[in-house]
C-alpha positions in Angstrom: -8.0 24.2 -6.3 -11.7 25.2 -6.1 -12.3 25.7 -9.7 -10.3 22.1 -10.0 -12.5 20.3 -7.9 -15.9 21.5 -10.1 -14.4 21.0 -13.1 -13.6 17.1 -12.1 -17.2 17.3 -10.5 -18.6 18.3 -13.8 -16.9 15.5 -15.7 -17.9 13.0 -12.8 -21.4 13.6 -13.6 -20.9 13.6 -17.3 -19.7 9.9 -16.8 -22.2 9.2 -14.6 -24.6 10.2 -17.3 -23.3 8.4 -19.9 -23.3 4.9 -17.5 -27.0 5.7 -16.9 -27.5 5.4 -20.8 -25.9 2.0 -20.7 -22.9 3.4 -23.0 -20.3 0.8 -23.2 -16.5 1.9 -23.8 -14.5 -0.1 -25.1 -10.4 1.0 -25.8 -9.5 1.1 -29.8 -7.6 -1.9 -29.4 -10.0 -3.4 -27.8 -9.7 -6.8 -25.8 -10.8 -9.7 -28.1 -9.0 -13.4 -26.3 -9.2 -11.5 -22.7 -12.9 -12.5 -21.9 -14.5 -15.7 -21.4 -18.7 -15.9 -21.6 -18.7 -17.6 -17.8 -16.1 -16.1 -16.7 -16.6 -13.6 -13.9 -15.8 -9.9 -14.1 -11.7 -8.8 -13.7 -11.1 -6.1 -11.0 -12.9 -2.9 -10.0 -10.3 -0.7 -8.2 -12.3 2.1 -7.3 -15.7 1.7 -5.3 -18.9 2.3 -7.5 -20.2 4.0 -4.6 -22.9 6.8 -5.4 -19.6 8.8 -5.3 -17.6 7.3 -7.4 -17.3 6.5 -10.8 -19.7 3.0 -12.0 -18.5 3.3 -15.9 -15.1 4.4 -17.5 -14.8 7.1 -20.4 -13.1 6.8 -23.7 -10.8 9.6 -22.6 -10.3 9.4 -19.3 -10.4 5.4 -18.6 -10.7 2.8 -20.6 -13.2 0.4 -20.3 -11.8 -3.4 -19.6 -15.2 -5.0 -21.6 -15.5 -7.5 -24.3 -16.6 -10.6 -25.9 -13.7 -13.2 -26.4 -12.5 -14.3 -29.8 -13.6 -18.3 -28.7 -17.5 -16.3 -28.3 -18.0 -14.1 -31.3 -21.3 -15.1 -31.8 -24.0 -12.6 -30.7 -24.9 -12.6 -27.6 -28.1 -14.2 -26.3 -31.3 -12.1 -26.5 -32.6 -10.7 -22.8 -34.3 -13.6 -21.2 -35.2 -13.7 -17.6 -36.6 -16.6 -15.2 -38.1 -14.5 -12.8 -41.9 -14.5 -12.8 -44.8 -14.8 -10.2 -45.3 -18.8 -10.7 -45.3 -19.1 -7.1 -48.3 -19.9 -5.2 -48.6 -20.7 -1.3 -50.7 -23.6 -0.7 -52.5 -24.7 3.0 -52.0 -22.8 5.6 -48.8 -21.6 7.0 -47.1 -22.4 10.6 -45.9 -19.7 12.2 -42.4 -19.8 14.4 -40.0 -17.7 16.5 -36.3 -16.7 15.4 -34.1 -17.9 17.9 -33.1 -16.0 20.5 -29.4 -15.3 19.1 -31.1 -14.5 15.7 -33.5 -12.0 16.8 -30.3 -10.1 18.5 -28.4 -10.1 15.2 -31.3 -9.0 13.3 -31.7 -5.8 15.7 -27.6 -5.5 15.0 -28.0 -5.7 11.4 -30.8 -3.3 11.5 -28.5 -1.0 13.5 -24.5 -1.1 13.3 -23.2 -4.1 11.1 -23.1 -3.0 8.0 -21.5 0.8 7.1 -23.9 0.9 4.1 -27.1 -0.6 3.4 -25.6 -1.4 -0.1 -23.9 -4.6 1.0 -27.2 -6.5 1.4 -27.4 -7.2 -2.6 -23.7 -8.5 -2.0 -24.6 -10.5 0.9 -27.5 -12.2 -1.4 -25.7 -12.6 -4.1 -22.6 -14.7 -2.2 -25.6 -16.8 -0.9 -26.9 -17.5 -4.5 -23.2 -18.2 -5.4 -23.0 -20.0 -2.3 -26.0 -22.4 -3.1 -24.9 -22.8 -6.7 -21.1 -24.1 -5.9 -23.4 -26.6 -3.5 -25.0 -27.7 -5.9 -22.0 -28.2 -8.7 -20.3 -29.8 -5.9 -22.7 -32.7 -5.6 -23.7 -33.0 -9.2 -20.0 -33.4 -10.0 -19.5 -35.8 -7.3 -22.5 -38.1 -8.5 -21.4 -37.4 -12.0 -24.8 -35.8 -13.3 -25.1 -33.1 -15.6 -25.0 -29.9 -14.8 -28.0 -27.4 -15.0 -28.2 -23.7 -15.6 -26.2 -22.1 -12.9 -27.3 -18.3 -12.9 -28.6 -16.0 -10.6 -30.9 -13.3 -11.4 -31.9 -9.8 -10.1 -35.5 -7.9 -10.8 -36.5 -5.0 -9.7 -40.1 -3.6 -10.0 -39.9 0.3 -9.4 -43.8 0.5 -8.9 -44.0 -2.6 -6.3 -40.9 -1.1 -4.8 -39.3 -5.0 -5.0 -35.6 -6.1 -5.7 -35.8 -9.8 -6.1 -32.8 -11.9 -6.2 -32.9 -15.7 -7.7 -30.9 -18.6 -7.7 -30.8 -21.8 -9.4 -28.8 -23.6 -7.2 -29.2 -26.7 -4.4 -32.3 -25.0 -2.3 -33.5 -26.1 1.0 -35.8 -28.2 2.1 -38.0 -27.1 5.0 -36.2 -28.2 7.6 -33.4 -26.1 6.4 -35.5 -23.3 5.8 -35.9 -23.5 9.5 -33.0 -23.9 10.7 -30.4 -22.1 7.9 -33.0 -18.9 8.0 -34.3 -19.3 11.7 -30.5 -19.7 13.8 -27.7 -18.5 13.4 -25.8 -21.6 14.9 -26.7 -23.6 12.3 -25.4 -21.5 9.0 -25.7 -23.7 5.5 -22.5 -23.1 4.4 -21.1 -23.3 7.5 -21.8 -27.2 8.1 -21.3 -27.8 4.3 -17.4 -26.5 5.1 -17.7 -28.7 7.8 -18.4 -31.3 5.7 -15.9 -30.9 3.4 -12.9 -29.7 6.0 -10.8 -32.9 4.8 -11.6 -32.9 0.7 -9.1 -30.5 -0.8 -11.5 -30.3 -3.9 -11.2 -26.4 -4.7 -15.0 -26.5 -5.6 -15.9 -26.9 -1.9 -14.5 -23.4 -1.4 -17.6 -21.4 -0.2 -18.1 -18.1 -0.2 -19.7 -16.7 2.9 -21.9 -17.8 5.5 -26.1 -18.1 4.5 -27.1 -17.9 8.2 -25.5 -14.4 8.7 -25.8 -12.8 5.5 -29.1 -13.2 4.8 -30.1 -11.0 7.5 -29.1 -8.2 5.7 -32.1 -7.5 3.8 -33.9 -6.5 6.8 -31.9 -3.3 6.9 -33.7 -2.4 3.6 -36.4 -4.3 3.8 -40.5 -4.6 5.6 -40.8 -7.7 4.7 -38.7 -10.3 3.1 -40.4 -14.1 1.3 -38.2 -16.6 0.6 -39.6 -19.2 -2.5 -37.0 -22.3 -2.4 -37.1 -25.8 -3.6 -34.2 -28.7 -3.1 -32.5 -29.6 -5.9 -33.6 -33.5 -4.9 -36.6 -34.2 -8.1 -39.9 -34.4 -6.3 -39.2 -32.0 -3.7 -42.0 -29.9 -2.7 -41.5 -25.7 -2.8 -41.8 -23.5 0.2 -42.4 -19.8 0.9 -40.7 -18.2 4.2 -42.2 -14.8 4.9 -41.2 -12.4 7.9 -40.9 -8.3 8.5 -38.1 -9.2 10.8 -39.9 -8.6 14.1 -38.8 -11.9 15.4 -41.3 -14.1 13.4 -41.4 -16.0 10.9 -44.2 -18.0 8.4 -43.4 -21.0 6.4 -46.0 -22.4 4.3 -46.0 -25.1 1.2 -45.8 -23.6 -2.2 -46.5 -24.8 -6.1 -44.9 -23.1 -8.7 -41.9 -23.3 -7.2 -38.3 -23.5 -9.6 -35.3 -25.5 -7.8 -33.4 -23.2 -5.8 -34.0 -20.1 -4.0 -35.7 -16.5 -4.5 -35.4 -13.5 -2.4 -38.5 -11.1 -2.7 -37.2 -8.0 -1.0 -40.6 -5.2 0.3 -38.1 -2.1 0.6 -38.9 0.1 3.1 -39.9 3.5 1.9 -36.6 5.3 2.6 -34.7 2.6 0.4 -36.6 2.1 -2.6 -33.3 3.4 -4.5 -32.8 -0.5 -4.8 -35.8 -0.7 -6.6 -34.3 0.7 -9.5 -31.7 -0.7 -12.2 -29.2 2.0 -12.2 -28.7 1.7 -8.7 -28.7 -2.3 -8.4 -25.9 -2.7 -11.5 -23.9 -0.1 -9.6 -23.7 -2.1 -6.6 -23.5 -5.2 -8.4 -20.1 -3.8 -10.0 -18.9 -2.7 -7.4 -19.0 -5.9 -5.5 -19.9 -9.0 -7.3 -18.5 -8.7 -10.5 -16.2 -11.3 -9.8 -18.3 -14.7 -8.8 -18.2 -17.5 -10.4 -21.4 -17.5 -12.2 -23.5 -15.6 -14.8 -25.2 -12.7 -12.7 -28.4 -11.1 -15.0 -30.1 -8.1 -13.6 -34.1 -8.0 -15.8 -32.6 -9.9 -18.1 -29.1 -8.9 -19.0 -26.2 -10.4 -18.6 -23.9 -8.1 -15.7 -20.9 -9.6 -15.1 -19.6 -9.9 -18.3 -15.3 -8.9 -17.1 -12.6 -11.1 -16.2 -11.1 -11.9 -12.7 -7.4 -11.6 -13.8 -5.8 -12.2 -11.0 -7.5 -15.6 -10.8 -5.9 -17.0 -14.3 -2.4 -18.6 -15.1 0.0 -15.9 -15.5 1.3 -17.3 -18.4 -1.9 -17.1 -20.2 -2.0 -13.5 -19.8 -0.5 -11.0 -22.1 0.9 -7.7 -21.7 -1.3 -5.9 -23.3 -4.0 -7.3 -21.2 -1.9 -5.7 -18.2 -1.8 -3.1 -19.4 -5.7 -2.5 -20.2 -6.3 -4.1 -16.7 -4.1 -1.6 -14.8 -5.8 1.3 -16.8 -9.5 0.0 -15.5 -8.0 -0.2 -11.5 -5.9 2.6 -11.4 -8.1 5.1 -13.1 -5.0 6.3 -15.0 -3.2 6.9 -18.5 0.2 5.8 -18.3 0.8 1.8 -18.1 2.4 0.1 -15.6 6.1 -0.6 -15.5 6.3 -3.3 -13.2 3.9 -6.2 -13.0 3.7 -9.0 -10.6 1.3 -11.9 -10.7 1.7 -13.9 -7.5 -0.1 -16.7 -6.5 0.4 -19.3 -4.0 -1.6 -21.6 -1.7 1.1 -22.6 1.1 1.4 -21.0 3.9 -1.5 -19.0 2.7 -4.0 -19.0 -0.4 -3.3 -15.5 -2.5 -4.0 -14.7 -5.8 -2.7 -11.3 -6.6 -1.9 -8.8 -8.7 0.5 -5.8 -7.9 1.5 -3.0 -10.6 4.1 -0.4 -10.0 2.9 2.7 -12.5 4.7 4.3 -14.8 3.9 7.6 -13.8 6.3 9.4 -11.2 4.4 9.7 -7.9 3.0 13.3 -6.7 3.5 15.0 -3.9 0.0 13.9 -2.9 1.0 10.0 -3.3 3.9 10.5 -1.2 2.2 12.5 1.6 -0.8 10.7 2.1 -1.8 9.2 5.1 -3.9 6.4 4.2 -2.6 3.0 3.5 -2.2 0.4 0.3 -4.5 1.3 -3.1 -4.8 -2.5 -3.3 -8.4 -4.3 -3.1 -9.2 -6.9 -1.3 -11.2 -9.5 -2.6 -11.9 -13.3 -0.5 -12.9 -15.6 -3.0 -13.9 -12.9 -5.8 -16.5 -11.1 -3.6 -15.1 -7.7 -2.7 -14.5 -6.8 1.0 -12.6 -3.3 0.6 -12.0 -1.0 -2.0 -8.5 0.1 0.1 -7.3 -2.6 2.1 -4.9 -0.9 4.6 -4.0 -3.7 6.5 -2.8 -5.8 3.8 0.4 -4.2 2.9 2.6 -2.2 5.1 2.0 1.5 5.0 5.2 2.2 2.9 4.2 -0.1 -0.3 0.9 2.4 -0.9 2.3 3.3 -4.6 1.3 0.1 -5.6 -2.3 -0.5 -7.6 -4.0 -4.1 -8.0 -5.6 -6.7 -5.8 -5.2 -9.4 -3.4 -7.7 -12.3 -2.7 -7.1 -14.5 -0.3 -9.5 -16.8 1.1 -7.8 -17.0 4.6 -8.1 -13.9 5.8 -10.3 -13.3 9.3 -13.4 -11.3 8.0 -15.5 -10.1 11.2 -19.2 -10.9 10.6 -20.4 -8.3 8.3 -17.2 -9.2 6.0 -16.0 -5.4 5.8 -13.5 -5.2 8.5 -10.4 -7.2 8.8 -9.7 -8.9 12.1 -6.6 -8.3 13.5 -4.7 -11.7 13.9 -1.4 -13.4 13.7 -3.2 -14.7 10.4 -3.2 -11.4 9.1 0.3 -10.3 10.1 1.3 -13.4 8.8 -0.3 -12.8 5.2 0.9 -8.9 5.2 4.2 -10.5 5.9 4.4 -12.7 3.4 2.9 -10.0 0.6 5.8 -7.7 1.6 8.8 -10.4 1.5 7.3 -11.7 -1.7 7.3 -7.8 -3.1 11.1 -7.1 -1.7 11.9 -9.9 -3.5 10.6 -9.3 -7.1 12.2 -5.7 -6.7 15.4 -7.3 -6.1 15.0 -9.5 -9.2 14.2 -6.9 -11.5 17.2 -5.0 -10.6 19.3 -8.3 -11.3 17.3 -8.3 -14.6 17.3 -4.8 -15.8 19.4 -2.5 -13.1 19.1 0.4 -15.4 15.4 0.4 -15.2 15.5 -0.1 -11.6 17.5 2.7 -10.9 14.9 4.7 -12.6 12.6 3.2 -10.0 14.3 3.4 -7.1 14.7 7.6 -7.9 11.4 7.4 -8.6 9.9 5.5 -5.8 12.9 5.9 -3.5 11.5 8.3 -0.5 8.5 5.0 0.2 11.3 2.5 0.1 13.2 5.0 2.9 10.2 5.4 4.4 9.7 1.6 5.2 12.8 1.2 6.8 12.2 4.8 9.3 8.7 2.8 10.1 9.2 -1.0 10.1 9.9 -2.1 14.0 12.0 -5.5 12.8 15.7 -5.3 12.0 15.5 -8.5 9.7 12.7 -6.4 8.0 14.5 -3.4 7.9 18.1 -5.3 6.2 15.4 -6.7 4.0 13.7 -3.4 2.6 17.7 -2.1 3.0 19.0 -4.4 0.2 16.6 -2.4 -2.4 18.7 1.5 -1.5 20.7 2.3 -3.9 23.7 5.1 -3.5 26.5 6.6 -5.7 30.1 5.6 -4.3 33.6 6.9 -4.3 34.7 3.6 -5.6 32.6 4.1 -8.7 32.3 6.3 -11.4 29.6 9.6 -11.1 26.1 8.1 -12.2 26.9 4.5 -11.4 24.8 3.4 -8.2 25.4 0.7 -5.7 23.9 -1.3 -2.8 24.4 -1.9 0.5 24.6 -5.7 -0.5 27.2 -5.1 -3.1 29.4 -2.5 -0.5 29.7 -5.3 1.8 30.8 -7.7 -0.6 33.7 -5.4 -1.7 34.8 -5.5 1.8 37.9 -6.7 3.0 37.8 -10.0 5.3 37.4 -8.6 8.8 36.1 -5.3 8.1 33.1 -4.3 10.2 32.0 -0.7 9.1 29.9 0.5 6.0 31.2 4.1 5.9 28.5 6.8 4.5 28.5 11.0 3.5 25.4 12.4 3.3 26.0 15.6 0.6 23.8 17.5 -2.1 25.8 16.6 -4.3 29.1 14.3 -5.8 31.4 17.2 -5.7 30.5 18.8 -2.3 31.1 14.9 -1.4 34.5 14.7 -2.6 35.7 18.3 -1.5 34.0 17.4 2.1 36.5 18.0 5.0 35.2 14.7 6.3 35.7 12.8 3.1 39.6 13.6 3.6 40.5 11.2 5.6 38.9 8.2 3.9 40.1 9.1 0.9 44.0 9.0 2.0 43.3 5.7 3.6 41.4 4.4 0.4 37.9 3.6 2.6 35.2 3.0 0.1 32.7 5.7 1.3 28.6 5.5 0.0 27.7 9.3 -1.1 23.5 10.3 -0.2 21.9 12.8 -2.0 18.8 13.1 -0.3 17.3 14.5 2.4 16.2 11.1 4.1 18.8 9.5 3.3 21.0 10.2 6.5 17.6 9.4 8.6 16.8 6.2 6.9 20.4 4.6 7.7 20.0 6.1 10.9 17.3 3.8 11.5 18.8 1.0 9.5 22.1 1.1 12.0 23.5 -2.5 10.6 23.3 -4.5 7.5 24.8 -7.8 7.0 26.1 -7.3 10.6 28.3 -4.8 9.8 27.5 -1.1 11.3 26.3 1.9 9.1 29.0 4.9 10.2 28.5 8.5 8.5 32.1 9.8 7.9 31.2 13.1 10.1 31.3 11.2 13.1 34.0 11.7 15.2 35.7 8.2 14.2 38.6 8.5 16.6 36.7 8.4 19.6 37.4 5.0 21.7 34.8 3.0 19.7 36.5 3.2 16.6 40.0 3.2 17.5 40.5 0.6 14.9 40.3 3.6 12.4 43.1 5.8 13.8 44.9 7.8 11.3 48.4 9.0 10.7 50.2 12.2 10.8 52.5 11.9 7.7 53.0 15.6 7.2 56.3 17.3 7.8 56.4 18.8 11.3 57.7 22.1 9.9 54.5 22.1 7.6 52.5 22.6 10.9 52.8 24.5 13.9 54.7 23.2 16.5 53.1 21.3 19.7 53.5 24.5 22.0 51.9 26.6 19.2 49.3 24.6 19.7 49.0 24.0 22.7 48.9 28.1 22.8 46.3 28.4 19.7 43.5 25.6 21.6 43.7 28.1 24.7 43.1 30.8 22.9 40.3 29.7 20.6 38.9 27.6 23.7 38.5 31.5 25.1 37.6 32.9 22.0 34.6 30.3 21.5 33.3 29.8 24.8 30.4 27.8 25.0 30.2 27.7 21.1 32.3 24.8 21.3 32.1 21.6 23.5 35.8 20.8 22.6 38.9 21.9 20.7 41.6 19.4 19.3 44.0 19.4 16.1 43.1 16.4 14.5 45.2 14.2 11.4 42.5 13.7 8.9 42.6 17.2 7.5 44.3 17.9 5.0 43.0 20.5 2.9 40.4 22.0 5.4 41.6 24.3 7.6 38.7 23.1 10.8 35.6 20.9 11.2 32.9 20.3 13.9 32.3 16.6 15.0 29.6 15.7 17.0 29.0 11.6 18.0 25.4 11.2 16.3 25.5 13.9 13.2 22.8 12.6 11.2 21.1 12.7 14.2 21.7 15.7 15.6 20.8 17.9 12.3 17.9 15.9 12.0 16.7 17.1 15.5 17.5 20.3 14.6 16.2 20.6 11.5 12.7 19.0 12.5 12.6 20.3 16.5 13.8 24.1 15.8 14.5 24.6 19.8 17.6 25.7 19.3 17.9 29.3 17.8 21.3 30.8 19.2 24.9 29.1 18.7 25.0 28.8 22.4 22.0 26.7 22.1 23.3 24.5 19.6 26.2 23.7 21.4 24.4 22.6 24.4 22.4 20.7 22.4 25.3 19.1 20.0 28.2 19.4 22.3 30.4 19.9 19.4 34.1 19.1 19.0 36.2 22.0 16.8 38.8 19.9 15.1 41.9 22.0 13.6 44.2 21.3 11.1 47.2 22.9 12.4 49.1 22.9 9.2 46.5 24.8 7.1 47.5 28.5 5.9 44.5 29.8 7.8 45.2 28.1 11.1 48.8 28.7 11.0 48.0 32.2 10.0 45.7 32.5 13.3 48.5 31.8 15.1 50.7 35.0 14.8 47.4 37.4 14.5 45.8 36.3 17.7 49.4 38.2 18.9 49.7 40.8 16.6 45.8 41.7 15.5 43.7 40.8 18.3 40.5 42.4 16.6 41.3 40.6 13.3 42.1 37.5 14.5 38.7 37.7 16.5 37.0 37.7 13.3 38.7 34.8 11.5 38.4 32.9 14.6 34.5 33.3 14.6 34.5 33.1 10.3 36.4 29.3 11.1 34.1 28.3 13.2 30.8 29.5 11.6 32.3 27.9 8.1 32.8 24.7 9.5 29.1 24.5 11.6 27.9 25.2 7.4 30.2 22.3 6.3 28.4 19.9 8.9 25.4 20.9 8.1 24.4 22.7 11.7 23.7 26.3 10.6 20.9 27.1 7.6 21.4 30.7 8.1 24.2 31.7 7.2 22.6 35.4 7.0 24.3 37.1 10.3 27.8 36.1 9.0 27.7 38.7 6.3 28.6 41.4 8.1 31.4 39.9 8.9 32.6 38.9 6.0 32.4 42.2 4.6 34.5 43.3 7.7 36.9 40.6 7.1 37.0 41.4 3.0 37.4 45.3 4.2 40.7 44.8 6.4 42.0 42.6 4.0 42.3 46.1 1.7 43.2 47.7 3.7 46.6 45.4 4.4 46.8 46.1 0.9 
């Protein structure tokens, strides 16, 4: 595992060189139609953290980068509108942060962001912020629109990252009170404006006031150059180190909208350099709605899939997509493209892979591999809270503008808004599951043996019975009323149901035959009860859990069925009563074995509904008593079993062996001893209630000797 973990170290850094060179990947089939020259970027799955990966290799990923076939021609030569044109003019006025601002800038500085990284995301939502502003009221006064771009710069020998917009500026009262208070955040009021327009373009994305702030936790000092987009308004400069001042002054030179000089601080003048910058960029804001250059060249050159019609995407496109945010080979073999906008606004994307889960997949204890995105700015890489626990196989994205973002934008708030939109997500999933078995139920049966054990384990963790019948409908079991290989569902079982039937009968086995050649199958099979056979392990605890679907109870065949709750299941008797021994034999034989046994055994009764078997143990819960077993391990002895189990030892008085019992325990008191004990331990294996069978051997061989010796 070592010499694994240096090897994919080794090719981690190999990648990472190759990004650094500005090597650009592109898959041999390439992705001509997918990419639109103003379109923003599609999805990055994995963060381009310093630790991760910022650039895909031919071999092991494929890069999702390309120009469309609608914008063949070359693309424009490096240009950039950030220069020094800006010169202060007069003297400037000098003014205190308010107090509420001058508290947040000590938190930012502090504990609101986990990485100091975010601030170039933060100033870039602004400068996306200001430029939807700005085509907002262009659009509404019908004027043409401008260039709508924001740059980055950085200057490794000033130790600068600047950051520039071209979109609506401030004047200098907003200067004041937009970069001065936090009460009064730009975008804030501009949503106020706009709360009763249901024009999409007055969808911001964050909050200036707040965001801004964030340079300080990289920066000495931070100037501000912006102009209004009004003609004939003057420039300004705002300058402050963030000690709880700040200078405003009149400046010439000035372009319309805003520029972000950032003085880095000596421990992060990482962000000085280019590398660094377009790896945070990608990881982040490859996804706004506007051309995003860094010195020149155009960054955010990928496609926002998720965002698109669905029906103007093409398979293959999926397929490339998936490769880029799953960091994988295979393709994906489901594909769902959900949008909707009532009773929330999502735009996702959710892929199933191809590839059968590991062991590592299943066993994991973190939550979904899904992103989440809030209006194409990325909040987490591995959004835990958006999907229930169980539906972590699935790869894509979800971006949602509705979701309750805590102040720094990288937590999820609890809420009934977020319960409600993981609710939704995971009705919306069950669903398109259930559809795609209607329209392929071959390939979904591949699924569900695939994926099963996640789909079990939703319905052992899920709290809500609705929910549970809900994830219940996607199980899938052989039955006896079918033919071997053909699989069924709960749904279907209770539709085969006669009118007034309330049970859903179930026998958990390893496999069909033991199934059919079960003692406790017996019985249902004479009375022609439709009985669901489970192969796997967690397939008894999962139903366990279910209890009911469709309002109709989920009964495992071992139980003992004849016990007052079930009397509507009574069987009959039809054998012979010379085929069995007579009711004073038997009355004889229970005292004897009751002796025999002791405490082994809670109970001892013949019972009807063997016919073949010679014995069986019952217990009332026997999913749920081997699963205690089998995961608690307290009890080691037999005698500790049956104190735990309380176990009832049902004979079939008209089996050879039982019958057999009979006369030896009058004739052979040593041998019938030993069959006694061999009856018993065989039917504890039956049920499932003894994994060692080891100590019996002896007396087998015992058994197997005075059987020669009769001979």
């Amino acid at each position: 595992m070592a010499a694994s973990a240096l090897l994919r170290g080794n090719l981690y850094r190999a990648l990472r060189s190759w990004s650094g060179s500005g090597a650009t990947v592109v898959s041999g089939r390439g992705l001509s139609g997918c990419i639109t020259r103003y379109q923003p970027s599609p999805w990055h799955s994995v963060p381009t953290s310093r630790k991760s990966l910022s650039t895909l290799s031919s071999i092991t990923y494929r890069r999702y980068t390309t120009q469309t076939a609608e914008s063949k021609e070359e693309e424009p030569a490096p240009h950039t509108i950030i220069s020094d044109t800006e010169n202060v003019q007069g003297v400037a006025s000098k003014h205190e942060f308010q107090a509420e601002t001058k508290k947040l800038l000590d938190i930012v500085a502090r504990s609101l962001y986990s990485e100091k990284e975010v601030f170039i995301r933060e100033l870039i939502s602004n400068g996306s912020d200001a430029l939807e502003k700005l085509r907002h009221k262009l659009l509404s006064q019908g004027s043409a629109l401008p260039e709508m771009e924001i740059h980055l710069h950085t200057d490794p020998e000033k130790g600068t990252l600047t950051i520039q917009d071209t979109g609506v500026g401030m004047t200098q009262e907003e200067l004041i009170s937009n970069l001065g208070t936090i009460a009064r955040s730009g975008s804030k009021a501009f949503l106020e404006a706009l709360q009763n327009q249901t024009d999409s373009s007055g969808k911001i994305i964050g909050q200036f006031g707040v965001g801004f702030y964030s340079a300080f936790m990289v920066a000495d000092k931070v100037v501000v150059y912006s102009q209004a987009s009004e003609p004939g308004s003057p420039g300004y400069c705002w300058t402050s180190d963030g000690s709880g001042v700040f200078e405003l002054a009149e400046a010439s030179g000035v372009r319309a909208g805003t520029k972000v000089i950032i003085h880095l601080k000596d421990d992060c003048k990482e962000f000085a350099s280019e590398d660094r910058v377009r790896e945070v960029v990608t990881k982040y804001s490859n996804f706004v709605s506007f051309p995003v250059y860094l010195n020149g060249k155009r960054i955010n050159t990928l496609q926002a899939l998720w965002m698109m019609d669905p029906k103007e995407i093409g398979d293959w496109q999926h397929e490339e997509f998936y490769r880029f945010i799953a960091q994988a080979y295979d393709k994906p073999r489901y594909t769902l493209h959900y949008k909707a906008d009532a009773p929330l606004n999502i735009r996702s994307i959710f892929y199933v892979p191809e590839m059968k889960p590991s062991m590592f997949d299943v066993s994991r204890e973190l939550g979904s591999s899904v992103a989440l995105y809030s209006r194409k700015v990325l909040i987490q890489t591995k959004a835990t809270d958006i999907l229930p626990k169980w539906l972590r196989f699935l790869r894509g994205v979800v971006d949602s503008e509705d979701i309750p973002l805590n102040l720094s934008r990288e937590l999820l708030q609890e809420s009934a808004l977020l319960r409600k939109l993981r609710d939704v997500l995971q009705r919306r999933l069950i669903k398109f599951f259930l559809d795609q078995n209607k329209k392929d139920p071959a390939k979904y049966n591949k699924f569900f043996e695939d994926y099963g054990l996640f789909i079990r384990e939703g319905i052992v963790t899920t709290q809500e019975q609705d929910v549970k019948e809900d994830i219940g409908k996607l199980l899938r079991f052989e039955s006896s009323a079918l033919p071997a290989g053909e699989q069924t569902s709960l749904s279907d079982y209770s539709s085969r149901l006669q009118a007034g039937s309330r049970n859903i009968y179930y026998l958990c086995a390893p496999n069909r035959h033991l199934a059919e050649h079960s003692p406790y199958y017996e019985a249902m099979k004479q009375k022609q009860t439709e009985v669901l056979f489970c192969y796997e392990q967690f397939d008894e605890l999962t139903l366990l859990h279910l209890r009911e679907f469709d309002k109709k109870k989920l009964i495992s065949v071992e139980t003992d069925i004849v016990v007052d709750h079930y009397k509507e299941d009574k069987f009959e008797d039809s054998r012979q009563a010379s085929d069995k021994l007579s009711e004073k034999e038997s009355e004889d034989l229970l005292a004897w074995m009751r002796n025999g046994l002791g405490s082994r055994v809670t109970n001892i009764k013949v019972t009807p509904r063997l016919d073949t078997h010679p014995a069986m143990i019952t217990v009332l819960e026997m999913g749920a008593a081997r699963h205690f077993l089998r995961t608690q391990q307290l009890a080691k002895t037999n005698e500790e079993r049956a104190q735990l189990l309380q176990p009832t030892l049902e004979i079939n008085t008209g089996h050879p062996l039982i019958k057999k019992l009979g006369q030896l325990k009058d004739t052979d008191q040593d041998l019938a001893k030993l069959l006694l004990d061999q009856i018993y331990e065989n039917a504890m294996i039956a049920a499932g209630l003894n994994d060692d069978p080891r100590p019996m051997v002896g007396r087998l061989n015992e058994l197997l000797t005075k059987a020669l010796e009769k001979h």
